[in-house]
PDB file of N, CA, C and O in Angstrom:
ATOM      1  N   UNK A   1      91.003 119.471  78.520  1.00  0.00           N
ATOM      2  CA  UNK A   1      91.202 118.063  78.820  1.00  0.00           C
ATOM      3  C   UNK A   1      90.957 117.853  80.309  1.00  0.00           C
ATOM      4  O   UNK A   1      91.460 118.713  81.032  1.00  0.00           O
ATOM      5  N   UNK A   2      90.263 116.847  80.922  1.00  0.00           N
ATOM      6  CA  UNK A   2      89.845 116.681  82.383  1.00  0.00           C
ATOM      7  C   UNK A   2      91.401 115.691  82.882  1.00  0.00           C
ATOM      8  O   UNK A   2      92.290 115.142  82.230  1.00  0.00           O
ATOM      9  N   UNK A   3      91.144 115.828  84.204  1.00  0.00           N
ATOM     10  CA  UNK A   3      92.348 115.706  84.931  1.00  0.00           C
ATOM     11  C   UNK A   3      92.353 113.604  84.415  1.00  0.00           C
ATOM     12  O   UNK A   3      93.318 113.011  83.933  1.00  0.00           O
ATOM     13  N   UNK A   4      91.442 113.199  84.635  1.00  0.00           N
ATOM     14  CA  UNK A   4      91.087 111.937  84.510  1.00  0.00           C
ATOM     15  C   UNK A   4      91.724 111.229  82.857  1.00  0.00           C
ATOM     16  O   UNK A   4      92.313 110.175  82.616  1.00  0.00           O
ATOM     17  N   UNK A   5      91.414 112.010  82.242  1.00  0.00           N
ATOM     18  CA  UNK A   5      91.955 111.248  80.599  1.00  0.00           C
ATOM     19  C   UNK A   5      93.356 112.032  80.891  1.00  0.00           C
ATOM     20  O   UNK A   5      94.151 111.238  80.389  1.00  0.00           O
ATOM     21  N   UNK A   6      93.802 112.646  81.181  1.00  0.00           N
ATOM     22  CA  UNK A   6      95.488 113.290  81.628  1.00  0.00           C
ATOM     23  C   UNK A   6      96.056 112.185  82.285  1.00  0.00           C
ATOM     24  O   UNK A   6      97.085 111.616  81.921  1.00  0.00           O
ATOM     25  N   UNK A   7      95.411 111.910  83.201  1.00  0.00           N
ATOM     26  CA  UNK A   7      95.903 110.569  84.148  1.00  0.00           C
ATOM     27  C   UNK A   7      95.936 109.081  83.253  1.00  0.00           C
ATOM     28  O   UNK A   7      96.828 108.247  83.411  1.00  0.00           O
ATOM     29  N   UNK A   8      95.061 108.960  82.517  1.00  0.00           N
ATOM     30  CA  UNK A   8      95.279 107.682  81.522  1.00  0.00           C
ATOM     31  C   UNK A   8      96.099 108.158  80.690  1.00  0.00           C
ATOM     32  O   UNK A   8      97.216 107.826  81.088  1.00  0.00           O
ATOM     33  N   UNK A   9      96.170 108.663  79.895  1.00  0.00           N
ATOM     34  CA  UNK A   9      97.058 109.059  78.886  1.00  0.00           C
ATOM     35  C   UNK A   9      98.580 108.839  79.592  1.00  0.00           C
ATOM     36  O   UNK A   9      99.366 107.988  79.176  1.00  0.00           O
ATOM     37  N   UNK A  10      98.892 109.809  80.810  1.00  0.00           N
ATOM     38  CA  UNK A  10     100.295 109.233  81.431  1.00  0.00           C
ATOM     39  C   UNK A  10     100.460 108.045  81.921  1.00  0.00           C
ATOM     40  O   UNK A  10     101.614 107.616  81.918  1.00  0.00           O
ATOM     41  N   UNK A  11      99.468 107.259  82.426  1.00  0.00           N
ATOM     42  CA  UNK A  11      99.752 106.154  82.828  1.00  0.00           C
ATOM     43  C   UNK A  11      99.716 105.215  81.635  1.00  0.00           C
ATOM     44  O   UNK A  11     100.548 104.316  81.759  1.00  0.00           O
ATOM     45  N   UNK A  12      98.928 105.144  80.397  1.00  0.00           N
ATOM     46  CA  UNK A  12      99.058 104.493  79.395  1.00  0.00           C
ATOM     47  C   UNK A  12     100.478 104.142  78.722  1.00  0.00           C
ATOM     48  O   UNK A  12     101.013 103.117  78.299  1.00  0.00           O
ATOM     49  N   UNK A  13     100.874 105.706  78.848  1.00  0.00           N
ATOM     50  CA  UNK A  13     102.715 105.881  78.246  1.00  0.00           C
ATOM     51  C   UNK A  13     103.586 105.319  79.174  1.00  0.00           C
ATOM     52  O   UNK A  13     104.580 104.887  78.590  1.00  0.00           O
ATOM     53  N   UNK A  14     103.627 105.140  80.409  1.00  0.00           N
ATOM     54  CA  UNK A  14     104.626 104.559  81.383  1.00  0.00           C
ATOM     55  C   UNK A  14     104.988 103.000  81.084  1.00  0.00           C
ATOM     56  O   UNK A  14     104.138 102.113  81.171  1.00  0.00           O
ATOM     57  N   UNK A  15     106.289 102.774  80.736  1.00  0.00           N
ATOM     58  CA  UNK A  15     106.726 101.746  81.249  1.00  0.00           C
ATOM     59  C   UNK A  15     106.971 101.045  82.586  1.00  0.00           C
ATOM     60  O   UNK A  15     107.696 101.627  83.392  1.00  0.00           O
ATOM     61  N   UNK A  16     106.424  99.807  82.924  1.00  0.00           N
ATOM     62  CA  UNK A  16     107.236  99.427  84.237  1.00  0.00           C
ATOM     63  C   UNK A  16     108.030  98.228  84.250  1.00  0.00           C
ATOM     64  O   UNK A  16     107.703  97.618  83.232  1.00  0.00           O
ATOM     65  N   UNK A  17     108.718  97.712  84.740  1.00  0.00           N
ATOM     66  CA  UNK A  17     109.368  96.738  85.087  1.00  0.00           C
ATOM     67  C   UNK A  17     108.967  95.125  84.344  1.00  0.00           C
ATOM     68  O   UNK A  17     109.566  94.280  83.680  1.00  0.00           O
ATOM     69  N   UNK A  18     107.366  95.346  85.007  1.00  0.00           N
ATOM     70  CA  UNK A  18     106.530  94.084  84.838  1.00  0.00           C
ATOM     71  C   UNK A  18     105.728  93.603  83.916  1.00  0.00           C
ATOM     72  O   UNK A  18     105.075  92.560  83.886  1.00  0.00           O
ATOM     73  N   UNK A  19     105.893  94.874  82.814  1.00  0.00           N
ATOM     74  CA  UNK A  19     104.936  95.255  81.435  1.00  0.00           C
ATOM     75  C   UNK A  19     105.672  94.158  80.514  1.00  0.00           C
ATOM     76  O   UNK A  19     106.861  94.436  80.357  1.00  0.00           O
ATOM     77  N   UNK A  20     105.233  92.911  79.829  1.00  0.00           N
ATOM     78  CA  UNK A  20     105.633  92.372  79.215  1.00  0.00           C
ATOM     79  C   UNK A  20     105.367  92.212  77.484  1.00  0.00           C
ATOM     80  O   UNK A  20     104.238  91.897  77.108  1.00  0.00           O
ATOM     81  N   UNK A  21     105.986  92.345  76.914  1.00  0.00           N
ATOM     82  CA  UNK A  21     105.251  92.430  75.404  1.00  0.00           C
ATOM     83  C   UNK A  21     104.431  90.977  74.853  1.00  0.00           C
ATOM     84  O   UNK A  21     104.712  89.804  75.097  1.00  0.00           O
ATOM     85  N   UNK A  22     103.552  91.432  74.199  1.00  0.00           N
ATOM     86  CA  UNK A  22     102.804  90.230  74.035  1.00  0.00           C
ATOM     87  C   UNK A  22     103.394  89.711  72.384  1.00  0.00           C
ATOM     88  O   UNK A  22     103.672  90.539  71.516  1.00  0.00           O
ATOM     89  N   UNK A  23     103.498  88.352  72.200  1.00  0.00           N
ATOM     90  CA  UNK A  23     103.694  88.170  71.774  1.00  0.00           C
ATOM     91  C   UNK A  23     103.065  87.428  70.378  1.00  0.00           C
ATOM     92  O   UNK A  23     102.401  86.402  70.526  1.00  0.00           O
ATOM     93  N   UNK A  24     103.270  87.919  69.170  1.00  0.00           N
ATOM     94  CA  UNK A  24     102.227  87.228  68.134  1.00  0.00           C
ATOM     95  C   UNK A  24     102.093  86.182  68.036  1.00  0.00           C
ATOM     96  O   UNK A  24     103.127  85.587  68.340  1.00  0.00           O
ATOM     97  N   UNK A  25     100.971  85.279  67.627  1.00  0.00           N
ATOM     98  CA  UNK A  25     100.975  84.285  67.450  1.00  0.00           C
ATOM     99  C   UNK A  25     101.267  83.455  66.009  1.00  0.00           C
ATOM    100  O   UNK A  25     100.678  83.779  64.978  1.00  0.00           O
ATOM    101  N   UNK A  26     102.305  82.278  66.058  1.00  0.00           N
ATOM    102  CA  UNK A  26     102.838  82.189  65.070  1.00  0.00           C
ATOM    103  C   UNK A  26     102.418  81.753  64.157  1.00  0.00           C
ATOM    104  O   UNK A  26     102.915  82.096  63.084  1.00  0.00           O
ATOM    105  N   UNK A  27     101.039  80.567  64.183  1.00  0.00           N
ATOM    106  CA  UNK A  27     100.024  80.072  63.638  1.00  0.00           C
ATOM    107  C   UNK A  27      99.608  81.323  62.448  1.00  0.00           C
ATOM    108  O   UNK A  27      99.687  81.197  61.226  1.00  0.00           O
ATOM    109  N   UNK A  28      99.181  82.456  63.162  1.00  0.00           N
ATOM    110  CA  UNK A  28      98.589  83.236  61.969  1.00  0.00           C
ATOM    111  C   UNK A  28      98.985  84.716  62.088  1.00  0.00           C
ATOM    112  O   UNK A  28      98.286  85.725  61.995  1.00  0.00           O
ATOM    113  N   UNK A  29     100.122  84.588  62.287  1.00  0.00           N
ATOM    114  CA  UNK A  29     101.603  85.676  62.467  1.00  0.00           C
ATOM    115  C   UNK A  29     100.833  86.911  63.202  1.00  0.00           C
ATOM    116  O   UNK A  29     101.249  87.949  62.687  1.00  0.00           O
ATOM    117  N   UNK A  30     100.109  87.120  63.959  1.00  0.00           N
ATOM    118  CA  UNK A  30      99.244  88.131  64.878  1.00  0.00           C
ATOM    119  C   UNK A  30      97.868  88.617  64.337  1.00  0.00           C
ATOM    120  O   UNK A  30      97.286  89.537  64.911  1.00  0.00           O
ATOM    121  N   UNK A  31      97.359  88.032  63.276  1.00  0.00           N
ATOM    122  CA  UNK A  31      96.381  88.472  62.193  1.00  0.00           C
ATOM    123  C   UNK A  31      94.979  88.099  63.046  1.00  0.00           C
ATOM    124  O   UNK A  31      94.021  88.814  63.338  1.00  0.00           O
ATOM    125  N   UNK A  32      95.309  86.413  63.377  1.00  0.00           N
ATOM    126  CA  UNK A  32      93.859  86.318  64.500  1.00  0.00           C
ATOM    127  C   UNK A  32      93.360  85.443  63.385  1.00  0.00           C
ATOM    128  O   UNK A  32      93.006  84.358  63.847  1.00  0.00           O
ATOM    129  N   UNK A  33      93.150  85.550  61.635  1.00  0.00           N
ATOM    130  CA  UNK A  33      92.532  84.637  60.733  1.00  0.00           C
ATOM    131  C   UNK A  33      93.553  84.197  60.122  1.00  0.00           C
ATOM    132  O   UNK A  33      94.772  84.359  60.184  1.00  0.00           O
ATOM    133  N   UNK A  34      92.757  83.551  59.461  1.00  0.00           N
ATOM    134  CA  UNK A  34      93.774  82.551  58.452  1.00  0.00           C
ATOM    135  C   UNK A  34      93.431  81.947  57.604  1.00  0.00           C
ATOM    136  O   UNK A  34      92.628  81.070  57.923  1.00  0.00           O
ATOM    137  N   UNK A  35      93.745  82.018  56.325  1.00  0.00           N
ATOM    138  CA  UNK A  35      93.095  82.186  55.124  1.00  0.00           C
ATOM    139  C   UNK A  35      93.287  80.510  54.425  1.00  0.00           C
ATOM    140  O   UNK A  35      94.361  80.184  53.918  1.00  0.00           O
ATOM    141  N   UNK A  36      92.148  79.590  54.487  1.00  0.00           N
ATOM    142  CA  UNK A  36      92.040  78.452  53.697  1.00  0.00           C
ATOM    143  C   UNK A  36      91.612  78.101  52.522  1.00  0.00           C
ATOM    144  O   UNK A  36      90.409  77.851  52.609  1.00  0.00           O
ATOM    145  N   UNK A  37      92.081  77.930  51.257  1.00  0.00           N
ATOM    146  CA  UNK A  37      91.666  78.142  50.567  1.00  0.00           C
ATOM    147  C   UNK A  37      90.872  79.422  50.162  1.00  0.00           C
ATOM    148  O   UNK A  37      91.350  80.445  50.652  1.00  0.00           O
ATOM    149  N   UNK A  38      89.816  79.595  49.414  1.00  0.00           N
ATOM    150  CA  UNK A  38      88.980  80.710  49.665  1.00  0.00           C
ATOM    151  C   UNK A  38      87.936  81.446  50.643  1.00  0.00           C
ATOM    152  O   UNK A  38      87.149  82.374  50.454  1.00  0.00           O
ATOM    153  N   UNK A  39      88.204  80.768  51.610  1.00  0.00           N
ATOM    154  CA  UNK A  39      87.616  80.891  53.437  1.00  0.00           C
ATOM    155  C   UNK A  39      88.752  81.692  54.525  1.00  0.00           C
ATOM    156  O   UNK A  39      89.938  81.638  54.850  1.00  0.00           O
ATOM    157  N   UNK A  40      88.146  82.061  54.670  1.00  0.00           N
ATOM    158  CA  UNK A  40      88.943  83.161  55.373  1.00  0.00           C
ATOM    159  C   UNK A  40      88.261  82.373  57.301  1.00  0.00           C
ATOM    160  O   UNK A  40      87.177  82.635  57.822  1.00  0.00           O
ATOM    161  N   UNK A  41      89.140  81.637  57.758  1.00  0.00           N
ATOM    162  CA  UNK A  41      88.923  81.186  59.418  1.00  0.00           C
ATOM    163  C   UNK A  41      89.401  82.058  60.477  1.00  0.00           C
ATOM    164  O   UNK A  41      90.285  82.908  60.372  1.00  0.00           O
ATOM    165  N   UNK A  42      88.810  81.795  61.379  1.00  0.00           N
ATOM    166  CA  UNK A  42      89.699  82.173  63.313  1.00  0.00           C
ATOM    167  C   UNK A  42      90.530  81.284  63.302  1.00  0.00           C
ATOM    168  O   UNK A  42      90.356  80.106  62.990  1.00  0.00           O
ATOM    169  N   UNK A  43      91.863  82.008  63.780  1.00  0.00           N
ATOM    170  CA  UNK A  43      92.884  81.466  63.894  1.00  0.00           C
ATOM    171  C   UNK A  43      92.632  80.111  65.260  1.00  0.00           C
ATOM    172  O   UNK A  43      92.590  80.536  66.415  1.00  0.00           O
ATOM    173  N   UNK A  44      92.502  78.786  65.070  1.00  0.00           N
ATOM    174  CA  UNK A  44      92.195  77.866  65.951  1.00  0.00           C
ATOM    175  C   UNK A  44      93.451  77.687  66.797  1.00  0.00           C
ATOM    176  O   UNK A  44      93.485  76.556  67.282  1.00  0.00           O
ATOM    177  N   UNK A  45      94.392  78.373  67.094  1.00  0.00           N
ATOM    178  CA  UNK A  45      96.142  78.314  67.997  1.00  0.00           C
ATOM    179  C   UNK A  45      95.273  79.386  69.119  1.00  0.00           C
ATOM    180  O   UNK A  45      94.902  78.989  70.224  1.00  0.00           O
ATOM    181  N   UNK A  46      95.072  80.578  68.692  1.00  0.00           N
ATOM    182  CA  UNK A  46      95.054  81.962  69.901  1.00  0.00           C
ATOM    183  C   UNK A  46      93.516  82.460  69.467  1.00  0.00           C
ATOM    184  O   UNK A  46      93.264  83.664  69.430  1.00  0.00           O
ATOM    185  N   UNK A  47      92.699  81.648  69.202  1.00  0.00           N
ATOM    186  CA  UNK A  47      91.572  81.733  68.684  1.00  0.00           C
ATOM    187  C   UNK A  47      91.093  82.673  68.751  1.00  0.00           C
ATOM    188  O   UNK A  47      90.232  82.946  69.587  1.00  0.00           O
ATOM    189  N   UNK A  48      91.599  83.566  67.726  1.00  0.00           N
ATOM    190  CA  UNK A  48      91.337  84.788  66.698  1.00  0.00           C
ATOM    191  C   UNK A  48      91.726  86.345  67.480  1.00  0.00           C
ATOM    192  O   UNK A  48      91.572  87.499  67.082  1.00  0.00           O
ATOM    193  N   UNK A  49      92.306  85.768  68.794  1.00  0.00           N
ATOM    194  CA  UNK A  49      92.827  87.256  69.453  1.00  0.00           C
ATOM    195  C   UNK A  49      94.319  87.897  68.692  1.00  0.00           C
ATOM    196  O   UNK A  49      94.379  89.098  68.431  1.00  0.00           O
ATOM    197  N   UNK A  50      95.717  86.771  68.316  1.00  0.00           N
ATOM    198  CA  UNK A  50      96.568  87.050  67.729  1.00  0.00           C
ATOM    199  C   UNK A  50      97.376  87.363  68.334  1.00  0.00           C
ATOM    200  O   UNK A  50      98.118  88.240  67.892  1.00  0.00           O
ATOM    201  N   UNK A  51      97.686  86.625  70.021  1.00  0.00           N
ATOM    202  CA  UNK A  51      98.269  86.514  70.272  1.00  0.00           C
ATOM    203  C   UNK A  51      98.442  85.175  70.935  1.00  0.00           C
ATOM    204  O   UNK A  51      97.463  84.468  71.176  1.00  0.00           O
ATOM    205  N   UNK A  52     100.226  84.653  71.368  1.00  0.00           N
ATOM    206  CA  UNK A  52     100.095  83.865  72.188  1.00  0.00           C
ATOM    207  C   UNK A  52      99.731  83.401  73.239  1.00  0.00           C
ATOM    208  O   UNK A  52     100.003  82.235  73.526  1.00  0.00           O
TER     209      UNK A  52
END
């Protein structure tokens, strides 16, 4: 393993202070689509990322 993906990997796992959780969006409960009738859409609230 190179020193570089060692270094992401620990810094990936660290919590800090300022790390906030993102939160789903309630429109299409974090999914991003949303199912109309037999059409399956982008969620038009967080347009299709799935979050707030």
């Amino acid at each position: 393993m190179s020193a570089t993906l060692a270094l992401e990997i620990i810094m990936a796992n660290e919590k800090g202070p300022n790390i906030k959780k993102k939160q789903k969006c309630k429109n299409c409960e974090g999914k991003g689509l949303l199912k109309k009738g037999d059409r399956v859409l982008k969620c038009q609230r967080c347009k299709g990322t799935g979050v707030r």
